[in-house]
C-alpha positions in Angstrom: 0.0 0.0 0.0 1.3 3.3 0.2 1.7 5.4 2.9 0.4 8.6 0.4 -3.1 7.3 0.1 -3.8 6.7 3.6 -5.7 8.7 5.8 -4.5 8.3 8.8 -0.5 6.8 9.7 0.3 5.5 12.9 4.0 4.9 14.0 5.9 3.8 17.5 9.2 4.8 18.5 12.1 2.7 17.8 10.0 -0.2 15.6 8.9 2.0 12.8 10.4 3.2 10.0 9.2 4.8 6.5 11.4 5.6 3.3 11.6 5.2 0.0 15.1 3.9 -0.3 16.6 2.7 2.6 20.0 4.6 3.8 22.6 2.4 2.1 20.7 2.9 -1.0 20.8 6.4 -0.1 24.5 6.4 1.0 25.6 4.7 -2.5 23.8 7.5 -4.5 24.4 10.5 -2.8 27.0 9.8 -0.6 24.5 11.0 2.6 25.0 8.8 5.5 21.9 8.5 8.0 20.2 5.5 10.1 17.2 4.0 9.8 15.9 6.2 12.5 17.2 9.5 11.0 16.6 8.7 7.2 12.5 7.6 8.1 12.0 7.0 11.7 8.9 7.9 13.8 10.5 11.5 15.0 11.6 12.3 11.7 8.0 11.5 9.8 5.8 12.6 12.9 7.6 16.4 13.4 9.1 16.8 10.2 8.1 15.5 6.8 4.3 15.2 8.4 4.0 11.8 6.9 3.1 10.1 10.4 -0.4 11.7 11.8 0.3 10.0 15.1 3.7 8.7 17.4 3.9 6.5 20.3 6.1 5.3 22.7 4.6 1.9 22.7 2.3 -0.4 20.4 -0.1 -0.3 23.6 -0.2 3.0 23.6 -0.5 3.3 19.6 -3.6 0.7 20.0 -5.3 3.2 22.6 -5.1 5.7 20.1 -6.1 3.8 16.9 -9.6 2.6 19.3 -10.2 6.7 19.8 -9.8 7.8 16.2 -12.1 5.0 15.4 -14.6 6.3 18.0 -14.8 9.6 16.8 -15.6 8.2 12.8 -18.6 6.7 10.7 -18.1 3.0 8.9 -18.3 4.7 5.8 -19.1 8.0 3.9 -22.6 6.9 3.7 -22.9 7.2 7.6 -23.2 10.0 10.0 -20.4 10.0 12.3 -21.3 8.3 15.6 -23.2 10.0 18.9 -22.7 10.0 22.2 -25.2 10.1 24.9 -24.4 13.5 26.6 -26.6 14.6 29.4 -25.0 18.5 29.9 -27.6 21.2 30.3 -25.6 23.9 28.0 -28.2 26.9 29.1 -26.5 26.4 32.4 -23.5 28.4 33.0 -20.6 27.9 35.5 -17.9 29.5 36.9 -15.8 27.3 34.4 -17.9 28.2 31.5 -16.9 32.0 32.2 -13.1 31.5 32.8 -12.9 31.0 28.7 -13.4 35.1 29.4 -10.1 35.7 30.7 -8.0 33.5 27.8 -6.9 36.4 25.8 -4.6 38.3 26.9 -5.0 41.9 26.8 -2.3 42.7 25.1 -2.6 41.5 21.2 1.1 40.7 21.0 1.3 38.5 23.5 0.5 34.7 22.6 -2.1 32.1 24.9 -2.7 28.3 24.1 -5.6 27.9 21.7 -6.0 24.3 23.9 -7.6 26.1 27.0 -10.1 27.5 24.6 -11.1 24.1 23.1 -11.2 22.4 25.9 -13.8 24.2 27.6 -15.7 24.4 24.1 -15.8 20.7 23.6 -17.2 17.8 25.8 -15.4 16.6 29.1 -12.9 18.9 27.6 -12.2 16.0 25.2 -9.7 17.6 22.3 -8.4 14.4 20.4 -5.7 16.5 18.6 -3.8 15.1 15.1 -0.6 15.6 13.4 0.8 17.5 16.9 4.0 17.8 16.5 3.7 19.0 12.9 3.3 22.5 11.6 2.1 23.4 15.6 1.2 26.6 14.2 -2.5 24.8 13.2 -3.9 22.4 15.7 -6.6 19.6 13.6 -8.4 17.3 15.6 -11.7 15.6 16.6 -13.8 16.5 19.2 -17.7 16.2 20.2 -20.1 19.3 20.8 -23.3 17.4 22.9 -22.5 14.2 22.4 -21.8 14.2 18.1 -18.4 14.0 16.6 -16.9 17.5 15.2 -13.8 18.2 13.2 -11.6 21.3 14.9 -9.2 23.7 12.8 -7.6 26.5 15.1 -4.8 28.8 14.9 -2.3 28.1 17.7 -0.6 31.5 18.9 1.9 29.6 21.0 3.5 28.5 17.6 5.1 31.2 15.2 2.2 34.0 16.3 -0.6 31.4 14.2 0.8 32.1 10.8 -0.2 30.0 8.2 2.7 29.0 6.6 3.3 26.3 3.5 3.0 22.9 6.2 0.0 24.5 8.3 -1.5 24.7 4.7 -1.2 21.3 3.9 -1.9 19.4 7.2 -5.0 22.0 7.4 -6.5 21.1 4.1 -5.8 17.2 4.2 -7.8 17.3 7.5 -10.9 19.4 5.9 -11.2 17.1 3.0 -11.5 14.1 5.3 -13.9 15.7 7.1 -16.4 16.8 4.5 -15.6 13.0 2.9 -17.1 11.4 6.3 -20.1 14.3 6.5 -18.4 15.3 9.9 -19.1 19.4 10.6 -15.7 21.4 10.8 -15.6 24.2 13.4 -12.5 26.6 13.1 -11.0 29.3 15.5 -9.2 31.9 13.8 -6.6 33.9 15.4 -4.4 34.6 12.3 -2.0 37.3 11.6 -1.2 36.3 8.2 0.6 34.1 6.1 4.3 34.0 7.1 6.5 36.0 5.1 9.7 35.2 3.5 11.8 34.2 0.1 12.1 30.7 1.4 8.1 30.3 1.7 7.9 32.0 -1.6 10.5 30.0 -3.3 8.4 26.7 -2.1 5.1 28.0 -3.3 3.1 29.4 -0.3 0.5 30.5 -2.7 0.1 26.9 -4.5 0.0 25.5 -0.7 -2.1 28.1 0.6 -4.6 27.6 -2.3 -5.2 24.3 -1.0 -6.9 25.5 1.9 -9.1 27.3 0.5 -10.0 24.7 -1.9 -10.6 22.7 1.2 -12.8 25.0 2.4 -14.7 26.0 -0.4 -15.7 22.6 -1.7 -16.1 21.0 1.9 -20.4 20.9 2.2 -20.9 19.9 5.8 -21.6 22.2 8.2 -19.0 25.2 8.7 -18.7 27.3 11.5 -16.2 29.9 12.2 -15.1 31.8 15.9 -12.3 34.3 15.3 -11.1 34.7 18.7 -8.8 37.5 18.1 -6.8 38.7 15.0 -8.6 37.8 11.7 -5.8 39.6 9.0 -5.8 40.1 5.2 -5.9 36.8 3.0 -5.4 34.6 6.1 -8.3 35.4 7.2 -10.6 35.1 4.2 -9.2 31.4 4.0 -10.2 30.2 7.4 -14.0 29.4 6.8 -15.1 33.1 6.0 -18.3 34.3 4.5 -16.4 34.2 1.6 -15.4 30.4 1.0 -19.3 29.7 2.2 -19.0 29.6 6.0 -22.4 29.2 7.2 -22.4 30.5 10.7 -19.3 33.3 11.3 -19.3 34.2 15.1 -16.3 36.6 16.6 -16.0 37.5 19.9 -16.2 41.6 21.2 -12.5 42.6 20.6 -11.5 40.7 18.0 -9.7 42.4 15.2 -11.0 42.3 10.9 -8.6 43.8 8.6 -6.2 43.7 5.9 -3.8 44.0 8.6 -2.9 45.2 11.8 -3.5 48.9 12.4 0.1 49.8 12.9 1.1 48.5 9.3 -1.3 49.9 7.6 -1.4 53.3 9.5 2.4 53.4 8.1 1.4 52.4 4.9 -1.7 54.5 4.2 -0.7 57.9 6.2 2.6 57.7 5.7 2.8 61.0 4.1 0.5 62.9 6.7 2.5 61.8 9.8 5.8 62.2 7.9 4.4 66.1 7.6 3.2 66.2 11.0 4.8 68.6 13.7 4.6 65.8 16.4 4.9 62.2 14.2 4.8 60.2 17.2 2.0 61.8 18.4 0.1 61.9 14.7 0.8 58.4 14.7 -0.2 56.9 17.4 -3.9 58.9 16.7 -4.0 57.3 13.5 -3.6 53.7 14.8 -6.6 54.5 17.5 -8.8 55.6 15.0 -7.7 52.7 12.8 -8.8 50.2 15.2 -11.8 52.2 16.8 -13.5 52.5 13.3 -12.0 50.0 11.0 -11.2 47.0 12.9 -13.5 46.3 15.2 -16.1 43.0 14.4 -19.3 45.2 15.0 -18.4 46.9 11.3 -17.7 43.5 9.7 -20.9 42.5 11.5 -23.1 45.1 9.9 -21.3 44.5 5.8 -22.7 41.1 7.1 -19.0 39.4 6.9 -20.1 38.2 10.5 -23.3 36.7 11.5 -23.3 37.1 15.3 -20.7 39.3 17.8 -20.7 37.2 20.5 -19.4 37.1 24.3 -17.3 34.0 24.8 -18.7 32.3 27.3 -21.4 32.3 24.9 -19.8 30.1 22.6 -20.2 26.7 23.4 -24.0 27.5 23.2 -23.7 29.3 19.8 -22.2 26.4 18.2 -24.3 23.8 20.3 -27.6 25.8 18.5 -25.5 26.5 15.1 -25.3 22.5 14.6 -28.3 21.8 15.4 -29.8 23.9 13.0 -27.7 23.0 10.1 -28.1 19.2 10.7 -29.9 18.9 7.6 -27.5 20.9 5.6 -27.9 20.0 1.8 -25.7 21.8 -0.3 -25.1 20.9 -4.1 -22.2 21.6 -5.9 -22.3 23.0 -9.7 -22.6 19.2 -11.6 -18.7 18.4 -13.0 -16.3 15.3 -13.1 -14.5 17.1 -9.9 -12.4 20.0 -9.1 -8.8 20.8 -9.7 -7.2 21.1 -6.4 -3.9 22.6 -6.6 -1.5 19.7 -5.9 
C-alpha cells in the first residue's frame, strides 16, 4: 500500500520506520550517511516530513489511540459520524464556563494556548488533537459538541504567532477534506496574523499551498462554522472558513480584530505622508492607529457589511455552536454538476 493514500498513519518509536530507499541505497547514490531512524524514523516523519499523523512510545499506547480515532468516525461515507449520549444542560453556565473570558490576553502581542479554549468548548474537555507535532502553528483534531463528533481547525498562537505557513496549509487542508468526505461538521477558530513571510516560503510556493486551503474549504459541504477569537488579518483570514469560502455561521467574539492587517502596518502604509508632515509624528501616529482600530477594525463593522453573522461574548460560545449545529443538521448543499475539481496539488 502506500503510505500517500492513507488517511490516517500511525507509528511507534524505535520499531517503525518509513522511506523510499533505505539509507545504504541512499548512501551509495548520494554519498549521505543516515540511520534508519534519521533517514525515516517515527520523529523524523511525525515532526518533520508530516508523513506520520500519530507517534507512540509503545504499540499499547499506539492501540489506545487507533480505538479513539475509530470512536470519533462513521463505517463509511454513507454514515453520520457516531453520537454519544451527553446529558450537559448547556443553558446552564458555570464559573468554568466563564473562565474561557479571561484566555486572551489583553495585550494583542502576546501569545495564549488555543487548547484552553477548546477544551472548555468541547465535551469533558475532550480535544483528540492530530498531526501535533507537525506545523504546531495549526492544531486539527476531533472533538464532540453534545455528544456528536466535530472536526476542529484552530490557529495556535503559541507556535510562530498562528501564521499560516506552507505545512500548516497542507496538514490544514488534508484534515478538511477528510472531514467533509465522512459528512463530519468542521468548526474553526481563527486567530491569524497572516501568512508567514519570506523568500524561502515563496520560493516553495506558499500561494500553490495556501490555495489548497481554500479549496478545502470551499468545496467542503458539511456544516462550517467559524469563531475568530482574536486577530482575523488580510488573506489569512478570508481562508479560514469566511463568508467568503461559504462559511455558514461566522461568530467573533467583542475585541476581536477584521482587517487587511494590523492597524500599525497599515497606518504606516496608508498615512505615511500625513505623519511624515506632521509637527509631532509620534503623536500623529499613534492617533492614527486608534482611529484605525476604533473605526475599521473592530467585528461590530464586519458584523453590519454582514461578513459576521453574530458578535458574541465568549462564554457564549459553546452555546452558539451547540444551536449553530443543530440547525444545520440537515445541511444539503449541491455543488455545480462536473467530473471534480482541480485542487492545486
Amino acid at each position: 500500500y502506500s503510505p500517500a493514500l492513507t488517511d490516517f498513519i500511525f507509528m511507534t518509536e524505535d520499531i517503525s520506520q518509513m522511506y523510499i530507499t533505505g539509507p545504504k541505497v541512499v548512501q551509495a547514490v548520494t554519498g549521505e550517511i543516515s540511520s534508519l531512524e534519521e533517514l525515516g524514523g517515527t520523529s523524523v516523519h511525525s515532526s518533520k516530513s508530516g508523513v506520520a499523523h500519530f507517534s507512540s512510545n509503545t504499540e499499547s499506547d499506539c492501540f489506545k489511540k487507533v480505538r479513539k480515532l475509530l470512536s470519533f468516525l462513521p463505517a463509511n461515507n454513507m454514515e453520520e459520524p457516531p453520537q454519544q449520549s451527553f446529558s450537559e444542560d448547556f443553558s446552564v453556565l458555570t464559573d468554568v464556563d466563564y473562565q474561557i473570558d479571561q484566555i486572551i490576553p489583553d495585550n494583542p502581542s502576546e501569545p495564549y494556548d488555543m487548547n484552553e479554549i477548546l477544551q472548555r468548548i468541547l465535551d469533558n474537555r475532550d480535544f483528540f488533537e492530530i498531526h501535533s507535532d507537525f506545523a504546531t502553528n495549526i492544531l486539527v483534531g476531533f472533538g464532540r459538541i453534545n455528544g456528536s463528533t466535530v472536526g476542529i481547525v484552530a490557529q495556535q498562537p503559541m507556535s510562530l504567532a498562528g501564521v499560516i505557513d506552507i505545512d500548516a496549509s497542507v496538514k490544514a487542508a488534508r484534515f478538511i477534506r477528510f472531514c467533509d468526505s465522512f459528512n463530519i461538521p468542521i468548526i474553526t477558530f481563527v486567530d491569524v496574523p497572516g501568512f508567514l513571510p519570506g523568500i524561502e516560503q515563496e520560493h516553495s510556493g506558499i500561494i500553490r499551498h495556501g490555495a489548497k486551503l481554500i479549496f478545502a474549504y470551499a468545496e467542503a459541504t458539511v456544516p462550517k462554522i467559524c469563531v475568530i477569537t482574536r486577530k482575523a488579518y488580510g488573506g489569512a483570514y478570508i481562508v479560514m472558513s469566511s463568508k467568503g469560502l461559504s462559511g455558514d455561521m461566522n461568530f467573533a467574539w467583542p475585541h476581536s480584530e477584521i482587517a487587511v492587517m494590523g492597524a500599525e502596518g497599515a497606518v504606516d502604509i496608508i498615512y505615511n505622508r500625513e505623519i511624515s508632515n506632521s509637527d509631532d509624528p509620534d503623536q500623529k501616529r499613534s492617533e492614527l492607529i486608534s482611529n484605525y482600530q476604533n473605526e475599521l477594525m473592530n467585528p461590530y463593522i464586519a458584523a453590519k457589511q454582514g461578513f459576521i453573522d453574530e458578535v458574541i461574548y465568549p462564554y457564549e460560545t459553546r452555546i452558539k455552536i451547540s444551536n449553530s449545529l443543530a440547525m444545520l443538521k440537515n445541511k444539503r448543499d449541491q455543488s455545480p454538476p462536473k467530473k471534480h475539481g482541480n485542487i492545486p496539488l
